[in-house]
ZAMARGU-4260 file (C-alpha; in steps of 0.2 Angstrom, whole numbers, plus 5000, padded with zeros to 4 digits):
<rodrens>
0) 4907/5848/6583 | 4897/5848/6568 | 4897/5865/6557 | 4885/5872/6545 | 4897/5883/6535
5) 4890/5897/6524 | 4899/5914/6515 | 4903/5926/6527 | 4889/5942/6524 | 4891/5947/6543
10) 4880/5943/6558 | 4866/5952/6563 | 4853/5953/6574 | 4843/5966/6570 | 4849/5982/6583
15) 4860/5978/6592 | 4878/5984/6599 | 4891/5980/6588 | 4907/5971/6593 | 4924/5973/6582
20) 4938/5961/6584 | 4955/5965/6574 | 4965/5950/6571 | 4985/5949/6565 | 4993/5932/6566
25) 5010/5928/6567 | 5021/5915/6562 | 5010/5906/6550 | 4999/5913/6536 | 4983/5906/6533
30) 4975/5909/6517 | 4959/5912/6528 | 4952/5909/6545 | 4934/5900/6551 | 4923/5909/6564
35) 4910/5901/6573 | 4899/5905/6584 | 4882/5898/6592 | 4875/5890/6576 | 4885/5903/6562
40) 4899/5899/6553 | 4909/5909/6541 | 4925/5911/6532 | 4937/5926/6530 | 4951/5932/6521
45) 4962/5947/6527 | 4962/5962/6522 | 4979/5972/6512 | 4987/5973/6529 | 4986/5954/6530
50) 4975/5959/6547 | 4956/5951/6549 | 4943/5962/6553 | 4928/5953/6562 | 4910/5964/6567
55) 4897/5956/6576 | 4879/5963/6580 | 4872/5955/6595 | 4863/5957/6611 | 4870/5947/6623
60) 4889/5941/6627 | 4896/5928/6613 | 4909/5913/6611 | 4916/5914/6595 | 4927/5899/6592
65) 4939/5904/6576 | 4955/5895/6566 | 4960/5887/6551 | 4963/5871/6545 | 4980/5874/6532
70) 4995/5875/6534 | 4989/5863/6551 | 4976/5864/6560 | 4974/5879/6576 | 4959/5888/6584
75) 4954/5897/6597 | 4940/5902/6607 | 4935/5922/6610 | 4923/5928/6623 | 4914/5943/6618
80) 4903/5954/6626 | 4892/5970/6617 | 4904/5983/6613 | 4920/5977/6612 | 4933/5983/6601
85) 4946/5970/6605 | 4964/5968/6595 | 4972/5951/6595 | 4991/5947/6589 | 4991/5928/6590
90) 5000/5914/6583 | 4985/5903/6587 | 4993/5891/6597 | 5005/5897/6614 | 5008/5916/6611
95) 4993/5927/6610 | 4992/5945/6617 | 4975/5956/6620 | 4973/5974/6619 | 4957/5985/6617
100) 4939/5983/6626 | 4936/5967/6632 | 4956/5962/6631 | 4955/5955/6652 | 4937/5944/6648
105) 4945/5935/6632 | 4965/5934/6641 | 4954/5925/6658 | 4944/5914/6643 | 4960/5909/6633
110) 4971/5907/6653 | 4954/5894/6657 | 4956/5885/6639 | 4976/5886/6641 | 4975/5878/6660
115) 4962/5864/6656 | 4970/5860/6639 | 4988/5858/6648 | 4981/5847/6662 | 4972/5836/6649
120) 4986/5832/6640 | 4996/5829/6654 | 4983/5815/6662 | 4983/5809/6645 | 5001/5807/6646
125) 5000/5799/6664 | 4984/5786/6659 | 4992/5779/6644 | 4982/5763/6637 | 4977/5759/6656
130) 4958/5758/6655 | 4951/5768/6671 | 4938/5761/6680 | 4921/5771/6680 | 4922/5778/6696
135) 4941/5783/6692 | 4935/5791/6676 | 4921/5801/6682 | 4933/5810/6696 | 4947/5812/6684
140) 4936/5822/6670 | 4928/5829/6684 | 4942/5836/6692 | 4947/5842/6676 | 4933/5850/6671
145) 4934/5859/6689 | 4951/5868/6684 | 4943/5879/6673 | 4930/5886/6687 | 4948/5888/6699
150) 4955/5897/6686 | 4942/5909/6684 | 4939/5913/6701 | 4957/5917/6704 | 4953/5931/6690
155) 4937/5937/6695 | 4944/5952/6701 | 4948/5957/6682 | 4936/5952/6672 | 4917/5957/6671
160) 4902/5953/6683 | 4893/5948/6668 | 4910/5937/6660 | 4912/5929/6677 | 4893/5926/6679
165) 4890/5918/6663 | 4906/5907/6660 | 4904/5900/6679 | 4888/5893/6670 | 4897/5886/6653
170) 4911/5878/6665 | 4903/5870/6675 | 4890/5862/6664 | 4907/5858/6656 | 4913/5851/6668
175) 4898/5838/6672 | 4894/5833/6654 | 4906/5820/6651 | 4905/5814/6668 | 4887/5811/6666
180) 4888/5802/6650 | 4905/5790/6654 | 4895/5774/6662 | 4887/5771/6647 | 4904/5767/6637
185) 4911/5755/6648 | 4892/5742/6642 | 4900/5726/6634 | 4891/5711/6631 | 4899/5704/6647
190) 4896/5723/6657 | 4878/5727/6663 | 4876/5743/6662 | 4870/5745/6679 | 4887/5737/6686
195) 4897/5752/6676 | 4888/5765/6688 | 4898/5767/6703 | 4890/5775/6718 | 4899/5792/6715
200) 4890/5794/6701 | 4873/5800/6709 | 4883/5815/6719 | 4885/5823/6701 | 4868/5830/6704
205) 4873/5842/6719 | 4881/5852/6705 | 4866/5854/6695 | 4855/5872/6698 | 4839/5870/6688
210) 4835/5888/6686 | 4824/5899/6673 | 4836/5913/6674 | 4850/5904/6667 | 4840/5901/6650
215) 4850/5915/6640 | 4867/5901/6644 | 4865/5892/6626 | 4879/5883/6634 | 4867/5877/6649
220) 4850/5878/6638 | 4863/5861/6629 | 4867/5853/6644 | 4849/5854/6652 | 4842/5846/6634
225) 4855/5836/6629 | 4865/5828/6644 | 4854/5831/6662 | 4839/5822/6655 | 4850/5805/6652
230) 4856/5808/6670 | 4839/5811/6676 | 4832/5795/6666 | 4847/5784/6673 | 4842/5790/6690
235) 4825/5784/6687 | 4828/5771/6680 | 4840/5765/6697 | 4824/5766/6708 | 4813/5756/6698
240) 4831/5744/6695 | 4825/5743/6676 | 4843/5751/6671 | 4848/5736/6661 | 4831/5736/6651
245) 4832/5742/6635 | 4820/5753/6630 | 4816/5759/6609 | 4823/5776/6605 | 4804/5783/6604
250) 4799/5777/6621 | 4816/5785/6627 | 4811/5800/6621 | 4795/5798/6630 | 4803/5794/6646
255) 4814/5809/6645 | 4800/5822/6641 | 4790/5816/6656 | 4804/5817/6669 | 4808/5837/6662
260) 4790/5841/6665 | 4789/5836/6681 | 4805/5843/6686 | 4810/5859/6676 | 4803/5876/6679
265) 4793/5885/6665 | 4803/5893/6655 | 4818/5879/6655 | 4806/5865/6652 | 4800/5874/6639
270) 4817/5875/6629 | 4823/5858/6632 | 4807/5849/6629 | 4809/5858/6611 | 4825/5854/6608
275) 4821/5835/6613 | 4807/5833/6603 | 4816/5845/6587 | 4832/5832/6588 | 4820/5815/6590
280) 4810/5823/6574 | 4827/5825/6567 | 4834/5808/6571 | 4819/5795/6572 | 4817/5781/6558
285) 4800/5780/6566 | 4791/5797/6562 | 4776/5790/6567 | 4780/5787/6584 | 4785/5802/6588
290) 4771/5814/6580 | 4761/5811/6595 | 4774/5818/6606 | 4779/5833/6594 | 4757/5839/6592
295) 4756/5836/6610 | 4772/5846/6615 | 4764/5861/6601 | 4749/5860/6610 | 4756/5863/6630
300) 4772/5873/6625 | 4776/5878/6608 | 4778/5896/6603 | 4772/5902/6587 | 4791/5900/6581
305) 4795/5885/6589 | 4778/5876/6580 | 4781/5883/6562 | 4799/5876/6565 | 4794/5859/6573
310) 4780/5857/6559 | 4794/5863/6545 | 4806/5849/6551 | 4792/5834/6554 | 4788/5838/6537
315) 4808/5839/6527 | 4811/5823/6537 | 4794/5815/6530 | 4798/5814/6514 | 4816/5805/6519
320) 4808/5791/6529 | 4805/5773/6522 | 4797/5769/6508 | 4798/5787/6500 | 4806/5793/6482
325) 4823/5798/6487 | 4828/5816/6481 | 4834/5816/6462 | 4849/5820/6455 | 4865/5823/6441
330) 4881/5821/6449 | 4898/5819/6437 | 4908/5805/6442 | 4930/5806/6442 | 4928/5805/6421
335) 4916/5819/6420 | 4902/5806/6418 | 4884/5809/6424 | 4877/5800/6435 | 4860/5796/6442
340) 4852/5784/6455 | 4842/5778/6438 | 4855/5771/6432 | 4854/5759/6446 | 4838/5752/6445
345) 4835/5737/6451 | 4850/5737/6463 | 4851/5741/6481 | 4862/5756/6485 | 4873/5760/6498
350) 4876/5780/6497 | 4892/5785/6506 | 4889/5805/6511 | 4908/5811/6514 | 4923/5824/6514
355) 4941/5824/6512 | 4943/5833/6528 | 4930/5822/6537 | 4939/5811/6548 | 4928/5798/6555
360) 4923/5797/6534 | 4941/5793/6530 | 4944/5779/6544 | 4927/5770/6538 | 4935/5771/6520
365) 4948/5765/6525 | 4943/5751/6540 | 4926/5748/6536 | 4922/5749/6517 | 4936/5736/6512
370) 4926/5721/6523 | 4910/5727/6518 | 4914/5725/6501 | 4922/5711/6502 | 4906/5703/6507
375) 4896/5708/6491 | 4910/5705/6480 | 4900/5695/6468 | 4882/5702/6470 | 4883/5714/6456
380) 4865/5720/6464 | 4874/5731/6475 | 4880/5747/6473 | 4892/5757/6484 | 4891/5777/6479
385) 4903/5788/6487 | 4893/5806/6487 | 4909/5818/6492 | 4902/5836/6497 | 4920/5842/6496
390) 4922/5861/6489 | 4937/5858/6482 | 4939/5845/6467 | 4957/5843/6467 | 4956/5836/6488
395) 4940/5826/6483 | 4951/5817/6471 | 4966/5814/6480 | 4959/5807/6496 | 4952/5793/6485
400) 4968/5791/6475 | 4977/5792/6494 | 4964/5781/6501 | 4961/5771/6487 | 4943/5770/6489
405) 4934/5756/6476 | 4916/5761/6472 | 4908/5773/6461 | 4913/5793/6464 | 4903/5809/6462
410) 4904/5826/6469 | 4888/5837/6474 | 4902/5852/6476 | 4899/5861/6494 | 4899/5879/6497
415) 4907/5874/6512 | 4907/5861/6527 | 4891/5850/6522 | 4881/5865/6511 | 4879/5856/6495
420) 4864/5855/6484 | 4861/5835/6487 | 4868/5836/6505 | 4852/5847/6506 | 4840/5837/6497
425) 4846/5823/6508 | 4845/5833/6526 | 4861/5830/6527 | 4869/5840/6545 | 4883/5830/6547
430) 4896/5817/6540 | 4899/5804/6538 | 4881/5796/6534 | 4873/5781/6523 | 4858/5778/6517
435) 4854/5762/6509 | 4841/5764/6493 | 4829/5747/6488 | 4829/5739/6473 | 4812/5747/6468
440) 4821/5765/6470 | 4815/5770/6484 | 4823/5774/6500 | 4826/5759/6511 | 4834/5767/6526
445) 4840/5784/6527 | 4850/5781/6540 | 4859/5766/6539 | 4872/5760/6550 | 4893/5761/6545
450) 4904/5752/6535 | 4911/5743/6549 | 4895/5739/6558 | 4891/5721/6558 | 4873/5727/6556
455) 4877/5733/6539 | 4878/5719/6530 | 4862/5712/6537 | 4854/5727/6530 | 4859/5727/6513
460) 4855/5709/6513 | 4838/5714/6519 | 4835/5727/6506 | 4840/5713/6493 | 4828/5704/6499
465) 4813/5714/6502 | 4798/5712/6491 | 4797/5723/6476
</rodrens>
């Protein structure tokens, strides 16, 4: 999961009930504690009583997914509904106690987490490095997924109508996402991927209610945008047998949006067509190709909102794409030197966006960026800058001492998580990510492939060689 973190100033949503949850945590002192919730993310510190005090404004029931990093890493995952005035003593890890409104919903939420997290482990344990086969892997995450819905039936006498309701929704969209996405990990060059698709695959679909009044489930809202659109595409796709043809990201977008007209009701089709369109803005290198689908999606469904916020984001992304003057900036480097893309010109540039506490960042450091520097070892036309959006200084350092990352280093110091002022100017949402800059200064690719891509190289080469 990626977070946009920001200072905590409270969340409201204008008049609403107000929900208060009293934290005390045992064993282990953090010096403060994330929350999450749909889209916000904060940071606390407790109070003199070493307690945390949380309040929430909101009009419907929330998951707030809360923890620290330091000492070690623990979360957990709070279901709350308007109202509550919930106390949690909780080590964060296997002893937690509830007391207060809402105390049953959130001990029936963390016994679900608990249950599936055991059995998960456990099969890990019992798989090993044996690679499963397709089918094996979809009835073994399926089954899995399934435990959570067992669980919460066997309570449903104890919590809520409304808790019971609305998490049998989150579950079992849950319980079908990985399922439906599986087949397309097992593609090799030598695997088709229409001969990773076992028959059991198509049954997934008898689990699936497409419904407009389950629209105020952000958890099924992401599932019937995000993962039932690529099941209905692959299902297409079998009838006409084109499921080994490769189509370009745009006309897959295309593809999707046509099959979730056809198929989903009103007010559902008119959420997950925008937040298709909204996340191929977001993500194309094409822009162009894509504008046709984003005025014609404004002109059949958009909302006013929805419009100004499509428009808004076609517009950010714009002025990233190809060909444009990449966003200036002063960074200081580990000797306190400024630093600009100027002082590059005439050089291609591979920008490393990155954290200390990023993890994926840290393994390409370490697994990709040796090789790929390797390979322009003596091409002093290529530049490899590592832009940290750590907050803290002293871990930016250390990770490239501990890492011992070669290139040159500057920090664009984050509020938190990504919230820094060139991770802004950039549209950067997540890490890690590249962007390769031409020799002429302007912006080659904004989002280029990894370090440990073969690709990689070919573009850098590429952007060496492009005209000026």
């Amino acid at each position: 999961m990626i977070f946009m973190l920001c200072v905590y100033t409270g969340i409201t949503f204008g008049q609403k009930a107000e929900t208060k949850v009293t934290i005390e945590i045992t064993s282990i002192k953090p010096d403060s504690i994330w929350v999450a919730d749909y889209g916000e993310v904060f940071f606390a510190k407790p109070g003199k009583d070493n307690r945390y005090v949380l309040n929430f404004k909101h009009d419907k029931p929330l998951k707030v997914r809360m923890g620290f990093d330091k000492p070690e890493k623990r979360s957990m995952t709070l279901y709350l509904e308007q109202g509550d005035q919930l106390n949690i003593v909780t080590d964060f890890d296997k002893n937690s106690s509830f007391s207060g409104k809402g105390a049953e919903n959130t001990r029936v939420f963390h016994e679900c987490t608990r249950v599936h997290a055991s059995a998960y482990e456990k099969k890990g344990k019992e798989i090993g490095d044996k690679i499963l086969s397709p089918a094996d892997a979809i009835k073994t995450y399926y089954e899995l997924g399934q435990l959570k819905l067992n669980t919460l039936e066997a309570n449903r006498q104890k919590v809520s109508a409304t808790f019971y309701n609305d998490c049998y929704i989150s579950f079992s969209c849950e319980k079908l996402g990985l399922p439906i996405l599986l087949p397309r990990y097992y593609v090799t060059p030598e695997k088709k991927f229409s001969e990773c698709i076992p028959d059991s695959y198509w049954d997934l679909e008898k689990d699936i209610r497409i419904d407009d009044q389950f629209t105020t489930n952000p958890d099924y809202v992401g599932f019937m945008t995000n993962v039932f659109p690529i099941f209905l595409s692959n299902r297409e796709k079998f009838k006409l047998g084109t499921l080994d043809k490769t189509l370009s990201p745009e006309a897959e977008v295309k593809f999707k949006i046509a099959l979730v007209e056809k198929i989903y009701p009103e007010k559902l089709k008119r959420a997950a067509l925008f937040g298709i369109v909204n996340s191929a803005v977001g993500s194309t290198k094409e822009l162009s190709l894509i504008r046709p689908l984003m005025d014609d999606f404004i002109a059949k469904y958009a909302t006013e909102g929805q419009a100004k916020e499509l428009r808004a984001n076609y517009l950010k992304v714009d002025k990233l794409s190809a060909g444009k003057t990449p966003p200036p900036f002063i960074l200081k480097d580990l000797n306190g030197k400024d630093v600009t893309l100027k002082d590059f010109a005439g050089k291609v540039i591979y920008m490393d966006f990155w954290a200390s506490w990023c993890s994926p960042c840290r393994y390409e450091m370490k697994n990709g960026s040796p090789k790929l520097h390797a390979k322009f070892k003596d091409n002093k036309d290529v530049v490899f800058l590592y832009v940290s959006l750590d907050s803290k200084m002293d871990a930016w350092k250390k990770a490239i001492a501990d890492d011992k990352i070669e290139g040159i280093h500057v920090l664009s110091q984050a509020n938190s998580g990504v919230d820094s002022p060139v991770g802004k100017a950039f549209n950067i949402q997540g890490i890690p990510r590249y962007v390769i800059i031409g020799r002429d200064g302007k912006i080659f690719d904004i989002d280029a492939p990894r370090p440990s891509q073969d690709i990689t190289q070919t573009k850098i080469n590429e952007a060496l060689n492009a005209k000026r």
